[in-house]
N, C-alpha and C positions, 0 to 999 in steps of 0.2 A: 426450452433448452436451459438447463442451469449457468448459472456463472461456468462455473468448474468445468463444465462440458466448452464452453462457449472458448477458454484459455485451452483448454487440451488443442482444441480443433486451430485455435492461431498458432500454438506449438507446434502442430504436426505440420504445417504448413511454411515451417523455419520464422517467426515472429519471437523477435524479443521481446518478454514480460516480463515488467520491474514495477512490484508495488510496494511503492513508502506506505508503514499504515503507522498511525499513532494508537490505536485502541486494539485490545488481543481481538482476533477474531470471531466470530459466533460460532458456538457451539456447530451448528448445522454446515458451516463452510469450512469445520475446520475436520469432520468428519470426511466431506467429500474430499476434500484434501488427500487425505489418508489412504482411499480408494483410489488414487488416479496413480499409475506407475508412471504417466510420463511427464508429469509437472515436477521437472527436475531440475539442475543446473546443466547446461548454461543457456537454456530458454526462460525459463522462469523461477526468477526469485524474489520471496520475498525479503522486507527489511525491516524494525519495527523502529519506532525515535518517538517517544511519547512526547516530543514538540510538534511531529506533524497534526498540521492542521487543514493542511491545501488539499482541495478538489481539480483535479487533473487529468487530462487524457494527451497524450501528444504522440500521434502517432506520422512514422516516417518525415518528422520534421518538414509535414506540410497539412500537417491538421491538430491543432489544440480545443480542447474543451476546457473552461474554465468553469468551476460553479458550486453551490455552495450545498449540492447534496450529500449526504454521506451515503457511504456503499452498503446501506439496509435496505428491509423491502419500504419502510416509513420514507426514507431518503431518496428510494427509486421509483418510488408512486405504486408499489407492488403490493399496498396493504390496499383493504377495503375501502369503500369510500368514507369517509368522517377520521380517518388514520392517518392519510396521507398528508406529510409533510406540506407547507409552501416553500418552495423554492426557486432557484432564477440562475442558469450558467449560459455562457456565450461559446458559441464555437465560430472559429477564423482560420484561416489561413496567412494570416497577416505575420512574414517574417521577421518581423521586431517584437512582434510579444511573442512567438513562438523561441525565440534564442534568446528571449531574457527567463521565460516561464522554464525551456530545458536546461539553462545555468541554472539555473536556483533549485531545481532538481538534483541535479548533477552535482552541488555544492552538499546538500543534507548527504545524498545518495552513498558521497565518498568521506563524508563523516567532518568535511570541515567546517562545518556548525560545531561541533563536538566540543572545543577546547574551552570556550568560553561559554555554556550550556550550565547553566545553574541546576537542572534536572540532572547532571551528570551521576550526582550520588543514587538515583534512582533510577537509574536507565538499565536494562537488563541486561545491555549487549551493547556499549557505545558502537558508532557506524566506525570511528575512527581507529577501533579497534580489528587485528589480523584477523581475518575468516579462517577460517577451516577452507582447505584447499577445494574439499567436494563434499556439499552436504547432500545428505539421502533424501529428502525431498523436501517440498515447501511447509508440507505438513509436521514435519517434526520441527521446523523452525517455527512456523506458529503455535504449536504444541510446547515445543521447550518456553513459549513468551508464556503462557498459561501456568507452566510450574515453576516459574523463577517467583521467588519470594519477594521479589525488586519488582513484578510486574502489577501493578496495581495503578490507578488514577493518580494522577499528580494530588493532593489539595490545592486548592482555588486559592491562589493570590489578589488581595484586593488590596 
C-alpha cells in the first residue's frame, strides 16, 4: 500500500493529517498527490518551512515517534539492500515528550518560528503568513512549492 493510499484511508476514517516538510516533495509523491480527490482541507495538509528538520509522528496525543529518518524509500528502509540508510527513532507514550514534541510542532506549524527566521527571504510561503481560506488539495500546495522561484535548498552555513 502506498503512502498516499495509507493518508486517504486515515482521512476517510475522520484522522487529522498535518505534515511539516522542509524539502519539496519527490516527483512520484507528488504525482500521487494529484490523483487522490480526498486529500484535502480540513483532513490533510500540508506545510513547507525549509527550517524543518524534525522526524515525527504524534498521533492522538498518546503515541510519539521520534527519529532521525527521512520520509524516502533510503530513509524508510524501502530501497534494496546496500541503499538503506542507518537509522535510530524512539517511540513512547511518555506525556512530557509527547506535549513538549506537539508544542514545538504547533509553534513552526502556526508560523511563530517565522519572525526571527533568517531563511525568511527564501521561504516560499512564511507559516506566519494568511492561508487561503480553502486550498484545492495538498498536491497543488506541494506543486506551487516546486514552481516558486524561492523553493530551492538553503546554502549551508558554516
Amino acid at each position: 500500500m502506498s503512502i498516499t493510499e495509507t493518508f486517504t484511508e486515515l482521512v476517510r476514517r475522520n484522522v487529522e493529517v498535518r505534515i511539516l516538510h522542509g524539502g519539496i516533495p519527490s516527483r512520484p509523491f507528488r504525482e500521487s498527490l494529484a490523483k487522490s480527490t480526498e486529500l484535502t482541507l480540513p483532513r490533510f495538509e500540508m506545510r513547507h518551512c525549509p527550517r524543518v528538520h524534525l522526524k515525527m509522528i504524534a498521533v492522538d496525543g498518546a503515541y510519539l515517534y521520534l527519529g532521525s529518518a527521512n520520509f524516502t524509500g533510503a530513509g524508510l528502509g524501502a530501497k534494496g539492500d546496500g541503499k538503506r540508510n542507518f537509522e535510530l527513532g524512539i517511540s513512547t507514550d511518555d506525556d512530557v515528550l509527547l506535549d513538549a514534541t506537539q508544542a514545538r510542532f504547533e509553534r513552526i506549524w502556526r508560523g511563530a518560528e517565522c519572525g526571527n527566521c533568517r531563511l525568511r527571504a527564501e521561504c516560499p510561503a512564511p507559516l506566519d503568513q494568511p492561508r487561503p481560506a480553502k486550498a484545492a488539495s495538498a498536491a497543488s500546495a506541494a506543486n506551487a512549492a516546486v514552481r516558486s522561484p524561492t523553493a530551492r535548498p538553503a546554502p549551508r552555513r558554516r
